[in-house]
N, C-alpha and C positions, 0 to 999 in steps of 0.2 A: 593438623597432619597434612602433607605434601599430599597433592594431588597423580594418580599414574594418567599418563597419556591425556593431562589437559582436563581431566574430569572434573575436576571442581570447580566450576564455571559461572554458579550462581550465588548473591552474596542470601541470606538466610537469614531473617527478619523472625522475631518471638513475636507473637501475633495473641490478641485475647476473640474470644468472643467470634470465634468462627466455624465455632463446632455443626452449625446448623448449614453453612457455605461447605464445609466440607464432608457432610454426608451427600447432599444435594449432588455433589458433583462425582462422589463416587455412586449415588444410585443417578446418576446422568450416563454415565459407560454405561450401566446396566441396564438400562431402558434403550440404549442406541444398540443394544444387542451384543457389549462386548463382556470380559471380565474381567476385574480390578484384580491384578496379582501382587500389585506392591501399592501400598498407599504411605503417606509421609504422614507426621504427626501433623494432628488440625490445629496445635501451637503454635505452627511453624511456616513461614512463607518465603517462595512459593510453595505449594503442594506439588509433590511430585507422584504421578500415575504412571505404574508400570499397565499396562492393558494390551488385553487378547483378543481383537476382534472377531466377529461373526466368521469371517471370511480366512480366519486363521494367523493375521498379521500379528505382529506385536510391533508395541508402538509405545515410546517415553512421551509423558507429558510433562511440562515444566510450568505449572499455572502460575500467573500473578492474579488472582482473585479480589475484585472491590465488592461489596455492597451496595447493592443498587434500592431506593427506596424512594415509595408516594410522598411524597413529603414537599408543601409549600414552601417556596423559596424567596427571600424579599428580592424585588427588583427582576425575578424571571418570571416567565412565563406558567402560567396553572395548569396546564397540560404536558408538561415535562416529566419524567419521573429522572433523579440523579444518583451518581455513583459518585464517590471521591476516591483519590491513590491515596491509600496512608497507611504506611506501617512506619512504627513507630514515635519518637517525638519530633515536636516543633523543630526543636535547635537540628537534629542530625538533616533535615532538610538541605541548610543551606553550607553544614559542616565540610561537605564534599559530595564528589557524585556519585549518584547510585544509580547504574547502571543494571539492563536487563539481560540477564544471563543468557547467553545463547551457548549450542553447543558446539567446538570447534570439530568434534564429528560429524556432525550433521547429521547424527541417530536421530537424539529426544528433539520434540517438536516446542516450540515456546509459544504459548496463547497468554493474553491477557483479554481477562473476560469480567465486563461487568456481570452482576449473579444477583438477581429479581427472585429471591426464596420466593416471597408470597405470592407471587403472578407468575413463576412457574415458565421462567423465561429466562435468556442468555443475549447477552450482548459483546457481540465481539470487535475488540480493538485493534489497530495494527501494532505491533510489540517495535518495529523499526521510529514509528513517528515518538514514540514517548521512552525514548532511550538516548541521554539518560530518563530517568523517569523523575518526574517533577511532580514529587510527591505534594500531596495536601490539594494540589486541584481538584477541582471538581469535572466531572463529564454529565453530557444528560442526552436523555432519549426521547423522543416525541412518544406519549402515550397510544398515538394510533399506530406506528411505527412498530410500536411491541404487541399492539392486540393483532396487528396485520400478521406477525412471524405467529404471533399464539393460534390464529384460523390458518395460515396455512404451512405452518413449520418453519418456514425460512423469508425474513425478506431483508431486501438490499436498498442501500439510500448512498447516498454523497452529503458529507457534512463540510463545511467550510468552517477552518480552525481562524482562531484572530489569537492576537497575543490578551496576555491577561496578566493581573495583578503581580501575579508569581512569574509569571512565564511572559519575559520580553525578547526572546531570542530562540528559546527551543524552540519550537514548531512556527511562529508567526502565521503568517496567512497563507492558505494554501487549500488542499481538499483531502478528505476523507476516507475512503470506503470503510460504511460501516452493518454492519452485519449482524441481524437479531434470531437467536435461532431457539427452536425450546430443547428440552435436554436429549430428546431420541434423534439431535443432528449431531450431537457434541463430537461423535469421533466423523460425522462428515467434515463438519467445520475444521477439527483437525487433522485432517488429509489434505484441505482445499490450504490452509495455511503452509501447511508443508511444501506443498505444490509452486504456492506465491514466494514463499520466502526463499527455497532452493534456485527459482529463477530472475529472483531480486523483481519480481516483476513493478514497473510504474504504477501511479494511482490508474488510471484508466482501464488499464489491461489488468488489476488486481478486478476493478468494480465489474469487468466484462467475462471474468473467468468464474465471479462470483454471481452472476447473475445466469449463470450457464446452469450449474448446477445445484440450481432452485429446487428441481424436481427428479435429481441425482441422489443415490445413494451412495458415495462413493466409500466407505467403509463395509459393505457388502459384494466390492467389485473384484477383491483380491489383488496382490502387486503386478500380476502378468497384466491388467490392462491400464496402467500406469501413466502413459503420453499418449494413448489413442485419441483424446479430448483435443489437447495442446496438436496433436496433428492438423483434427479438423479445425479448430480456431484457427490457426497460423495461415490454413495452408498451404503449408510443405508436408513434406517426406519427415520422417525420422532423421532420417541421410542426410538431408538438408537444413536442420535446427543442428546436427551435430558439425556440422563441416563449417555451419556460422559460428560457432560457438569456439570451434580449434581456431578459426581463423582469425579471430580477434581477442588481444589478451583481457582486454576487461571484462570480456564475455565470460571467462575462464572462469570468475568468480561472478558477475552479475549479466542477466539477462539485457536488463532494464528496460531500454526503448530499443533494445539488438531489431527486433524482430519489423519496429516499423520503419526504421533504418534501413534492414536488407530489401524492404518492400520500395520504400524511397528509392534508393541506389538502382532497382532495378528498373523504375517509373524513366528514371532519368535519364539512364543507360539508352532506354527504347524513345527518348525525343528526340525528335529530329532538330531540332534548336540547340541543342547541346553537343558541344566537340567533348569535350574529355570528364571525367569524373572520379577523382581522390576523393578513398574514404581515408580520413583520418582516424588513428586511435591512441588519442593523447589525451590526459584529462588538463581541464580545462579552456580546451579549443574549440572553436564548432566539429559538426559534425562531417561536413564532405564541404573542400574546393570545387567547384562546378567554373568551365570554361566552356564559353557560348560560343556558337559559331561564327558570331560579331564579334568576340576577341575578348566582351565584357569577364572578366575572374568575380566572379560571387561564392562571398560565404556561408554556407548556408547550416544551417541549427533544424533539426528534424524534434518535435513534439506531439506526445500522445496526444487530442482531444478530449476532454472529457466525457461522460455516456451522457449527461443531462447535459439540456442546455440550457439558456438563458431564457424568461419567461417571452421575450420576441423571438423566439425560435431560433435566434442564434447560436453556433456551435461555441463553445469557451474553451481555450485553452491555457495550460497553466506554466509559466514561464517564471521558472526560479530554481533554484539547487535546493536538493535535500534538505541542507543543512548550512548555517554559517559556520563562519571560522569562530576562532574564541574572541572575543570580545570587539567584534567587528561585524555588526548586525546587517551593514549593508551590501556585506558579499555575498549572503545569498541571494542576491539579483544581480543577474544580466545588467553590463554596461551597454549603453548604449552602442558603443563602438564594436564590441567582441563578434558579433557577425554581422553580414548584408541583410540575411532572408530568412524570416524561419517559416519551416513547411511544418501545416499542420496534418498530421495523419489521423482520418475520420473511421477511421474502424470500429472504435470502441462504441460510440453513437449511430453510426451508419451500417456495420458488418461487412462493408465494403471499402478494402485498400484504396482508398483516397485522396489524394492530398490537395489543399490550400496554402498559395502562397503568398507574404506579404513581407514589402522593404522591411526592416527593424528602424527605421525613422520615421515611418507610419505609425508606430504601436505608440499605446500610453504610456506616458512616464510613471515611475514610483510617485508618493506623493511627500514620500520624503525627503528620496535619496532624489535629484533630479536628475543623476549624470545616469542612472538606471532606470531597466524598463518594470513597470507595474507586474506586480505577482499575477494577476488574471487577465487576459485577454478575450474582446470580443471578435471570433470571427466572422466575420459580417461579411455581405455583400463587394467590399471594397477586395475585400481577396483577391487571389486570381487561380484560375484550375491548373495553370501555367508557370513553370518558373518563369519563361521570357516575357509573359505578359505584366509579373510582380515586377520583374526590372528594367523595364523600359521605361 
């Protein structure tokens, strides 16, 4: 049956053996304080939760739910506990893609959530990084990682993804936020998801909005105080996130790195080494032309930091696109050529609007592609606090 107004959005997977995943999660709303007014059959995947929170909201959930379990694995790690994506058979894996439902309303919220029945525990994934979804992987959680969220309800890590047997081109190397929570967070967690995906937010600034509301109830807070968080994180004004957001069209639709951009642009604006400054909003391009008072034209690429750093106490930043094109693995990395300078923005690790700046023929190369720069970067020492001092 045709769908009205775009509604039918996710594809529906005959599921066995989930009856015990899908009580769990509907007494998971009930234990977070809300109440399940529509639940989908436990046949059937995703499950979808119509739910009334404490606070009065109502709120669609769209779950994609795995199985998480203790279970030895050859060749990993014995402190692991694993989840794998699998609905359905082998062959519909590679038959085409199966992509994860989102809504083009932007009503119901989309979680994908590993689900630890026995330990009493929830594991949350990003729904953007494994879409499509590359079924029959496996994922895994460090066991103190989940006894840490089971003592204190929530906690927050950085996982580094690598390609794998199944998967040479969806996610490749890059980073994580990952998020363990037990079931009386499940409608925080999905508020805080809603929050991230509404503003496309980067990995950095997903792991720094999640590490905010650690000891936040944000499904007890009601919708009147909705961006009061996003104020103080940012800040700006309300006025001010909104007037970034009209004034550039890709804002319109994603947040993404807008916010250490407009932080950037304004760093730059106030140097005295700097004659002019073009923001650019085209994709594909850097991010702002910068014209020095020496006449030098630098292109300069702005990127979140990561919240962890490197075991030398280095900041790392991650230099790569979302996503490749189709069958061309090494466009999602930065050519060597495509900017002068990327500024790294230390917020996410520091709290403080900061930037590092360094030539783009200083950085490391891919180890494959060599005409590209390496998915992670160390920001070290060699930096500079200065665009003029990166390009001299």
């Amino acid at each position: 049956m045709e769908g009205v107004a775009g509604r039918s959005y996710a594809r529906v997977y005959r599921v066995q053996d989930r009856q015990d995943i899908h009580e769990f999660l509907v007494r998971a709303v009930e234990r977070a304080g809300g109440q399940v007014l529509f639940a989908s059959p436990a046949n059937r995947a995703p499950l979808y939760l119509g739910v009334e929170t404490a606070a009065g909201d109502r709120l669609g959930l769209l779950i994609y739910h795995f199985r998480m379990k203790d279970k030895l694995i050859f060749n990993r790690p014995a402190d692991e506990v694993r989840g794998q994506m699998r609905y359905g058979g082998d062959a519909s894996w590679h038959e085409e893609e199966h992509f994860v439902g989102q809504d083009v309303a932007g009503v119901d919220i989309t979680l994908m959530l590993g689900v630890h029945v026995e330990g009493d525990v929830l594991l949350g994934l990003q729904p953007s990084i494994y879409n499509p979804m590359p079924l029959g992987i496996s994922f895994y959680a460090k066991a103190e990682k989940l006894d840490l969220a089971r003592a204190q309800s929530w906690a927050v890590w950085e996982h580094e993804t690598k390609p794998g047997k199944r998967r040479t081109e969806a996610r490749s190397a890059g980073l994580e936020t990952m998020i363990a929570f037990t079931p009386e967070r499940l409608l925080d967690y999905a508020l805080l998801e809603r929050r991230a995906t509404d503003l496309k937010l980067d990995q950095p600034l997903r792991f720094s909005m999640a590490q905010d509301v650690t000891d936040q109830r944000l499904a007890n807070e009601g919708a009147a105080s909705g961006l009061h968080e996003l104020e103080q994180e940012f800040s700006l004004s309300s006025r001010e996130i909104i007037d970034i957001i009209a004034g550039r069209g890709r804002l319109k639709v994603a947040v993404r790195g807008g916010v250490a951009e407009h932080h950037l642009e304004r760093t730059l604006r106030a140097d005295p080494a700097v004659n002019t400054v073009e923001r650019l909003d085209q994709d594909a391009l850097h991010d702002f032309d910068v014209t020095m008072r020496d006449g030098r034209l630098l292109r300069v690429e702005c990127k979140n930091a990561s919240p962890e750093r490197y075991a030398s106490g280095d900041f790392k930043v991650e230099t790569q696109k979302t996503r490749a094109s189709k069958n061309d693995p090494a466009s999602r990395f930065y050519r060597v050529d495509q900017f002068d300078v990327i500024a790294a923005c230390l917020y996410s690790p520091t709290r403080e609007w900061a930037f590092r700046y360094q030539l783009t023929d200083r950085l490391a190369r891919h180890a494959t592609f060599a005409d590209r720069l390496a998915a992670m970067q160390p920001v070290t020492g060699t930096w500079s606090p200065t665009l003029a001092a990166a390009g001299s």
